[in-house]
N, C-alpha and C positions, 0 to 999 in steps of 0.2 A: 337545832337549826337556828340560825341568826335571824334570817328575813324569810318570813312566808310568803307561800306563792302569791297569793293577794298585794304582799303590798310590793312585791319586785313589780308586777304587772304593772301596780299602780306607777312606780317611778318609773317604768319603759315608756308607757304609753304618753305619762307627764313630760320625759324628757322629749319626744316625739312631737307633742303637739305644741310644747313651747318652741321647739327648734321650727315647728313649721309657721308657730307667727313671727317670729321672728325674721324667717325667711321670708312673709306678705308683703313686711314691715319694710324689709331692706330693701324686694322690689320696687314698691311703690313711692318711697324717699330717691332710687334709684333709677335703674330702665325704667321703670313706667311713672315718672314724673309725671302730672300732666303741665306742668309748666313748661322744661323741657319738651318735651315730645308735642306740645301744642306748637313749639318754635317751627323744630323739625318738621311739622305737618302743615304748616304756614308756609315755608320755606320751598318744600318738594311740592306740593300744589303748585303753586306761584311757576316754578320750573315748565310744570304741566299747562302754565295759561289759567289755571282754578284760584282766582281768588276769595279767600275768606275771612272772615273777621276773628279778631281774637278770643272770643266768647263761643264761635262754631268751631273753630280750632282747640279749646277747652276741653266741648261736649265729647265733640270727636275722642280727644285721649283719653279722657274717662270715660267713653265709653269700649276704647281698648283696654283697663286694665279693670275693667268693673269685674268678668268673669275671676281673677287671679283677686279681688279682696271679696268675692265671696267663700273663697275658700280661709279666709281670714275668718270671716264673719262663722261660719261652720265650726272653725277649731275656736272658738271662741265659745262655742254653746259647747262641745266635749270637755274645755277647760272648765265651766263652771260647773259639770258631772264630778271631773277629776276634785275640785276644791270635795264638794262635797263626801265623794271617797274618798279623799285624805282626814277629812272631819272625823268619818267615821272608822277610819283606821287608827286614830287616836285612842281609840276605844277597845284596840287588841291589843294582846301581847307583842305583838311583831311592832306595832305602829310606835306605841309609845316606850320600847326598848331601848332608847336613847334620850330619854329625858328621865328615867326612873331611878338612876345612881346620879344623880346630877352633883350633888353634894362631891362625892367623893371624885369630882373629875378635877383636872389641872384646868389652869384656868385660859389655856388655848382654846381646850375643848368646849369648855364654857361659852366661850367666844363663837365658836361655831356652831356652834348649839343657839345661842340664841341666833346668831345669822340666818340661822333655819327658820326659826321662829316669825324674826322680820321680814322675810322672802315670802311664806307661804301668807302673812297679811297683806304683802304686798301684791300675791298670785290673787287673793281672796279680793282686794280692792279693786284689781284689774281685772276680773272676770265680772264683779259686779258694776264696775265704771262701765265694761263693753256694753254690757244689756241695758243698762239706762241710755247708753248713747242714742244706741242700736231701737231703743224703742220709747226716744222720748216722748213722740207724738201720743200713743198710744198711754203712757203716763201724766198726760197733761201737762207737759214741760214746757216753757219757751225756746224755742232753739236756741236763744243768747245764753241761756242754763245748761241746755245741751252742750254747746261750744263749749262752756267756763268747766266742765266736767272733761269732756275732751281733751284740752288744755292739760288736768291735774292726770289723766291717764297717759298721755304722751308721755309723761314727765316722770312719769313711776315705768314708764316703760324702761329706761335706763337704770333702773336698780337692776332689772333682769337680762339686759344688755352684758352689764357690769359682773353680774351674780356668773354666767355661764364660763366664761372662759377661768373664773377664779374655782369654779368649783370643779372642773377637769382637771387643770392645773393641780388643787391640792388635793385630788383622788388621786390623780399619776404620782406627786410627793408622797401621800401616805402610803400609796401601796410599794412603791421602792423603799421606804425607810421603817416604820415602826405600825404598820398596818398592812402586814403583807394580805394578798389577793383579797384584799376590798373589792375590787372590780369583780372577778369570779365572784365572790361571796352575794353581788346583786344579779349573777345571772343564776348561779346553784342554789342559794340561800345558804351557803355556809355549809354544805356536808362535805364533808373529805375520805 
């Protein structure tokens, strides 16, 4: 068997909860602007006779999309699980089966291999950047440290942006050309 049950699980539920911040991410940069949607609610009030300032117009929209980034904030605490069970799946057969012949690989593979490498420090950065953000008070941080941390997570947010559609993309190439049913092989683990 290729991949054990454990670490398919691991990469279902990984692919799962990234695609769901992602998904926070895109809402809240998107439909639930509150910039936007503070317009909006300026705008349609005003229609109504309701005027408000642009600071109650704010509140207002963050506090429409506050329930939709605590589900952000949630897969954010299962992300920092997953780091850790990925940690410790390094430490199986299954986990580190792709770094073990590294030597004798072409140097694409290599390539890939380490993109892995720099992705999952990258997952590790960003699940430990959320919990500091998420609880700088409580760490005795300045908010201005908060934000400047903020800032450097936003910004590693786009390796993972970047990372998703390239890594579908060259699962669908390898398992058409010189990697057949890779894709089966993470839902079976490799029996035929």
């Amino acid at each position: 068997m290729k991949w054990s049950a454990n670490f398919r699980a691991w990469h279902w539920l990984h692919a799962a909860v990234i695609l769901g911040l992602l998904g926070t991410v895109f809402l809240r940069k998107t439909f639930l602007s509150w910039r936007t949607n503070s317009e909006i609610l300026i705008q349609k009030l005003s229609g109504f006779g309701i005027d408000i300032t642009a600071e109650q117009a704010k509140a207002l929209a963050k506090a429409v999309r506050a329930p939709m980034w605590e589900w952000h904030i949630w897969l954010g605490y299962v992300l920092v699980a997953l780091v850790v069970w990925r940690v410790l799946l390094f430490f199986t057969q299954s986990g580190r089966r792709n770094y073990s012949a590294l030597k004798e690989e072409n140097l694409h593979k290599k390539a890939v291999k380490a993109g892995y490498l720099v992705l999952y420090g990258v997952i590790a950065f960003m699940a430990a950047s959320g919990l500091i953000i998420h609880f700088y008070e409580l760490l005795g941080l300045a908010k201005e440290t908060a934000h400047d941390i903020k800032e450097v997570h936003e910004l590693a947010y786009n390796v993972i942006l970047i990372f998703v559609p390239l890594h579908i993309a060259g699962v669908v190439i390898a398992d058409m050309t010189n990697e057949k049913c890779i894709v089966s092989d993470m839902i079976n683990g490799g029996e035929r």
